[in-house]
Backbone as a printed PyTorch tensor [residue, N CA C, xyz], in Angstrom:
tensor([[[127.5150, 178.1700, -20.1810],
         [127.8030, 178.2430, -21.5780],
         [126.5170, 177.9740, -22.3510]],

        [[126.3720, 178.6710, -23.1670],
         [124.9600, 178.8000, -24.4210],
         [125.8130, 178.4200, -25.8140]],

        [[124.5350, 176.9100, -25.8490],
         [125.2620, 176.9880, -27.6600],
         [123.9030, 176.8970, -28.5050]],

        [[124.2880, 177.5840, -29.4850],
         [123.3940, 177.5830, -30.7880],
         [123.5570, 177.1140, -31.7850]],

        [[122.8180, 176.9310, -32.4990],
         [122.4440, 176.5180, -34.1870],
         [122.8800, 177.3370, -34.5190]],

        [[124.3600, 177.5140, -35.8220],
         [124.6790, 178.3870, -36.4250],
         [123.7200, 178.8980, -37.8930]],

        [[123.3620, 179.8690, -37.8210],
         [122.5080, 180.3820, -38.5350],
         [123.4330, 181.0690, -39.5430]],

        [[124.0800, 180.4700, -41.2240],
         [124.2740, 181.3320, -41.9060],
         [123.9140, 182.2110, -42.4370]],

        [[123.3740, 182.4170, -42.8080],
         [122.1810, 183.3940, -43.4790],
         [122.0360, 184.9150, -42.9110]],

        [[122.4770, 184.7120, -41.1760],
         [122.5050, 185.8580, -40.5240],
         [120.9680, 186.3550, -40.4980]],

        [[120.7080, 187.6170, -39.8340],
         [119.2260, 187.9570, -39.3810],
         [118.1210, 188.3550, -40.4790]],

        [[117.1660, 188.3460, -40.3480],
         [116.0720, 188.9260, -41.5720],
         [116.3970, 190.2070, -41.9890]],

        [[116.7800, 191.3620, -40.7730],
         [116.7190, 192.2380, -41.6040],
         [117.7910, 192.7700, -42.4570]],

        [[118.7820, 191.8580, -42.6360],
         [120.1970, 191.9140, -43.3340],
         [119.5030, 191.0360, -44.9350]],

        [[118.4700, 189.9190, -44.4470],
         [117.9660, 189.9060, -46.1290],
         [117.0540, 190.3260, -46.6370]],

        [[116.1010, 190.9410, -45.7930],
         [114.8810, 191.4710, -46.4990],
         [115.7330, 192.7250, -47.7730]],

        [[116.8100, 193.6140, -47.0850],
         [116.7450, 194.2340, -47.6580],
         [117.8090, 195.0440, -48.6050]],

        [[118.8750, 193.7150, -48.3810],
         [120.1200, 193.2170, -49.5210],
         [121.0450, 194.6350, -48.5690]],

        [[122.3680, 193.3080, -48.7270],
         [123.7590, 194.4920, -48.5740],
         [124.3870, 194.1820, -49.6300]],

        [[125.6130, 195.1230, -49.2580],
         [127.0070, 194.7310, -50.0880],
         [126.7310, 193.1790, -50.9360]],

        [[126.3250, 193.2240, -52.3360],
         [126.8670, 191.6530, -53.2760],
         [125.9100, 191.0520, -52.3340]],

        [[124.5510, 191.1220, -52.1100],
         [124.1770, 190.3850, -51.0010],
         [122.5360, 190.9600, -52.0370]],

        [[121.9590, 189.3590, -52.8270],
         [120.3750, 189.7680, -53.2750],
         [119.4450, 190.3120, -52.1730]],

        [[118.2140, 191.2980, -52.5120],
         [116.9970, 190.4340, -51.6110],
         [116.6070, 189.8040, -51.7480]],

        [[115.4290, 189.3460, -50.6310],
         [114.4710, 188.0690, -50.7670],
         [113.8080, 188.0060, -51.6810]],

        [[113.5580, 186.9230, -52.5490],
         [112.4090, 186.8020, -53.5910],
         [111.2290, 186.4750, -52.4340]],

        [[109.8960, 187.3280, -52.7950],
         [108.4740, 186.7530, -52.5780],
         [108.6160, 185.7070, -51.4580]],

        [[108.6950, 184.1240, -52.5560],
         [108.4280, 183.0590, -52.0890],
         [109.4270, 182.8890, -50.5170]],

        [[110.7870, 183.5560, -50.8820],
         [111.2600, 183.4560, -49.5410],
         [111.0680, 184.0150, -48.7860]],

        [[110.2210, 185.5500, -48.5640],
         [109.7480, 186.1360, -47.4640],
         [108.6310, 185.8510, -46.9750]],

        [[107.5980, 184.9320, -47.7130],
         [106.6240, 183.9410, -47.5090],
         [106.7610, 182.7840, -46.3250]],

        [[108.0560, 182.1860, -47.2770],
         [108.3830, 181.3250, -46.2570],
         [108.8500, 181.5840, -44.6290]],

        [[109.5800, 182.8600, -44.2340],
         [110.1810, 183.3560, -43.1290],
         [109.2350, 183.6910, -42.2030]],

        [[108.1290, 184.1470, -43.2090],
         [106.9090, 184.8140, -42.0040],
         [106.2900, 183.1690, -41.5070]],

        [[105.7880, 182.5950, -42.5470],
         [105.6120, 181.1270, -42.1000],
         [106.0550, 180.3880, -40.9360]],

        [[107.5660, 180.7910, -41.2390],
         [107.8650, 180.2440, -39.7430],
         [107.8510, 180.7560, -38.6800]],

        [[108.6870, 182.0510, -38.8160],
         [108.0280, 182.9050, -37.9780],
         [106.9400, 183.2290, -37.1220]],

        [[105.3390, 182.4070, -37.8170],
         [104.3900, 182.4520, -37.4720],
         [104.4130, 181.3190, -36.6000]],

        [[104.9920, 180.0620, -37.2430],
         [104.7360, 178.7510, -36.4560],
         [105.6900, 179.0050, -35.0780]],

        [[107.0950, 179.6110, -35.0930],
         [107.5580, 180.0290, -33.6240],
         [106.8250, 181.0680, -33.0250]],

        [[106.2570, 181.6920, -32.9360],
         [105.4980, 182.0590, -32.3640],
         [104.2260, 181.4370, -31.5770]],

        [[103.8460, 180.6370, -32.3780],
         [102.6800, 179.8710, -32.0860],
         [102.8920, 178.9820, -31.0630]],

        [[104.1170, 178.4560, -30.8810],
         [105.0710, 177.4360, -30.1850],
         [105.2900, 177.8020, -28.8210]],

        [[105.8620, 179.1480, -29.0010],
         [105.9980, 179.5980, -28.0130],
         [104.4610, 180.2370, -26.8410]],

        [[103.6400, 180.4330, -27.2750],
         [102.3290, 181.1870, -27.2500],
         [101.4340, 179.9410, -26.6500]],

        [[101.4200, 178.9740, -27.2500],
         [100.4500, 177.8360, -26.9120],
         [100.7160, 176.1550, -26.8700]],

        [[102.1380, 176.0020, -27.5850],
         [102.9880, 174.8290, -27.5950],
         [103.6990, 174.4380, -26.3460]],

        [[103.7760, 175.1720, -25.6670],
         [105.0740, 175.3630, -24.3760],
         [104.2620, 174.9140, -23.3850]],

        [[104.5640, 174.3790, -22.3490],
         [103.5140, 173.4520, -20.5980],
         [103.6090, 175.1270, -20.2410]],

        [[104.7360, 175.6450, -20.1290],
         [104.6380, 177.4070, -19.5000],
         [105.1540, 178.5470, -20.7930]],

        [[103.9820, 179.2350, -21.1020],
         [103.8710, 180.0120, -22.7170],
         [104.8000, 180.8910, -22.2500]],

        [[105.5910, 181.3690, -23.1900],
         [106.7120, 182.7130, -23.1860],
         [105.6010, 183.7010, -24.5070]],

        [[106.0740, 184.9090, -23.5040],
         [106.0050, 185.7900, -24.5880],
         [107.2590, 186.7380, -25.0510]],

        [[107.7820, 186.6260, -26.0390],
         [108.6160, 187.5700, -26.4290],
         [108.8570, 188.6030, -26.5970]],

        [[108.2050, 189.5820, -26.3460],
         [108.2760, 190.7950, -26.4710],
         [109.2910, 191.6570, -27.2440]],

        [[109.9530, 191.5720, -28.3330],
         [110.7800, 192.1140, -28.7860],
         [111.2050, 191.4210, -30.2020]],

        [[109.7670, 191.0660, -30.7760],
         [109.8580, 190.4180, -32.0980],
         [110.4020, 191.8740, -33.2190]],

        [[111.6430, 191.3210, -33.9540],
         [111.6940, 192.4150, -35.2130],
         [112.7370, 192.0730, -35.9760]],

        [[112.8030, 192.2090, -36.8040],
         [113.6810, 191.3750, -38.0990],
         [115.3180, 191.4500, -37.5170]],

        [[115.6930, 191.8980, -36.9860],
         [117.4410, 191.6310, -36.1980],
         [117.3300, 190.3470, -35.5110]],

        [[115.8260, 190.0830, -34.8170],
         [116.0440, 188.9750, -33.9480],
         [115.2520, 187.7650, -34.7660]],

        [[114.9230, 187.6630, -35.8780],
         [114.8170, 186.2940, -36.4700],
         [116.1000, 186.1010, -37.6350]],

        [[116.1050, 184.3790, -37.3260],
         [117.3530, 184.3640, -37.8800],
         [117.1230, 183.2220, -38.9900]],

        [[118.1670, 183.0330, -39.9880],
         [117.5850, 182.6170, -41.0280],
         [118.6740, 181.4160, -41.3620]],

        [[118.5300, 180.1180, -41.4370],
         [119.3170, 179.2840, -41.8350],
         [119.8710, 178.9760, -43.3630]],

        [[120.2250, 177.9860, -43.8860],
         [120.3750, 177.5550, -45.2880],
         [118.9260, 177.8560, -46.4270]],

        [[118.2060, 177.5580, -45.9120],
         [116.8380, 177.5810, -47.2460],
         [116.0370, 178.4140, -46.3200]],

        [[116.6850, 179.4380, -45.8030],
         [115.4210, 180.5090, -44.8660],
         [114.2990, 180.1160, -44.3100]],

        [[115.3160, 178.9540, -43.4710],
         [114.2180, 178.7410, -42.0330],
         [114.1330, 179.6610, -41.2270]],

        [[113.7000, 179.9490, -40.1660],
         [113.1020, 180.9670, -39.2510],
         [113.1130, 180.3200, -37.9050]],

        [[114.4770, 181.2500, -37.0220],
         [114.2840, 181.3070, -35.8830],
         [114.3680, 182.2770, -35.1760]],

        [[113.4090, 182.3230, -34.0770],
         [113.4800, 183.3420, -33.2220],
         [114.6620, 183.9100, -32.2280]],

        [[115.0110, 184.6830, -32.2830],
         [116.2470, 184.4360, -31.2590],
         [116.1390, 185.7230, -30.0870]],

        [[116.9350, 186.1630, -29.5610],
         [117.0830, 187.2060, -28.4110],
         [115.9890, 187.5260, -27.2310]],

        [[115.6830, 186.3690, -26.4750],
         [114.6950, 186.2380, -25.2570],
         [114.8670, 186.8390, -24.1410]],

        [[115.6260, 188.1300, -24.2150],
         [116.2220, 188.9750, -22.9180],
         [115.2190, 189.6990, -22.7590]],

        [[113.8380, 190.0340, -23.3720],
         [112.9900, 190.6170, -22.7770],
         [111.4490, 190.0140, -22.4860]],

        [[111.7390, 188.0580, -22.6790],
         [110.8170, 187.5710, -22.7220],
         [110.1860, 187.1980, -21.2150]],

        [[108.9530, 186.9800, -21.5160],
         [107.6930, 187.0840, -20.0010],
         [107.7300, 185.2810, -20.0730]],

        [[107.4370, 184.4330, -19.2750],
         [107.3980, 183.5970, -18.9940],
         [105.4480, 183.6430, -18.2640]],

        [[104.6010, 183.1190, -19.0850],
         [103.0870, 182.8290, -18.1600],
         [102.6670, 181.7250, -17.7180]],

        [[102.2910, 181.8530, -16.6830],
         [102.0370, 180.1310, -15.9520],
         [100.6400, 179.9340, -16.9160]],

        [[100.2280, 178.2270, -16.8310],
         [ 99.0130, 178.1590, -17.1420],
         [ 97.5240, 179.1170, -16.5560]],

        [[ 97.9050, 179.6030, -15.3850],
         [ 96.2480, 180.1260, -15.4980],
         [ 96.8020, 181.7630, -15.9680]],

        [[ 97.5280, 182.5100, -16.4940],
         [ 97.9130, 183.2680, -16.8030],
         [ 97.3410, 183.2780, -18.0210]],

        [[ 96.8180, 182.4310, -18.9980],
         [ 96.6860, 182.3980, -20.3120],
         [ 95.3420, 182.8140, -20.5050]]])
């Protein structure tokens, strides 16, 4: 069993670019998404004892909480590199 952080907000690319009664992002909040975005990445890349790479970064698979935090999600095509791999 897999449990997650429920992410209301649903994926980026459902707000970058407004549905149904549904704004887009102002600026400051697509600022903020890449921000994090950037910092999971970074996490994953050089934060980790064994770095993942994700391979399949794109706005369906980041997900966006209450004040459009940024998480990465869907690791079904991610690489796993040992340290001398880097």
């Amino acid at each position: 069993m897999l449990v997650y952080e429920y992410m209301n907000r649903g994926s980026l690319d459902r707000n970058l670019f407004g549905g149904v009664g549904q704004p887009v992002l102002e600026w400051q909040e697509r600022l903020d998404v890449a921000l994090g975005t950037a910092r999971g990445l970074a996490y994953l890349h050089s934060g980790c004892e064994q770095k993942i790479i994700h391979c399949d970064i794109k706005p369906e698979n980041i997900l966006l909480h209450d004040h459009f935090q940024a998480r990465i999600s869907d690791f079904g095509l991610s690489k796993l590199l040992s340290p001398e791999q880097s």
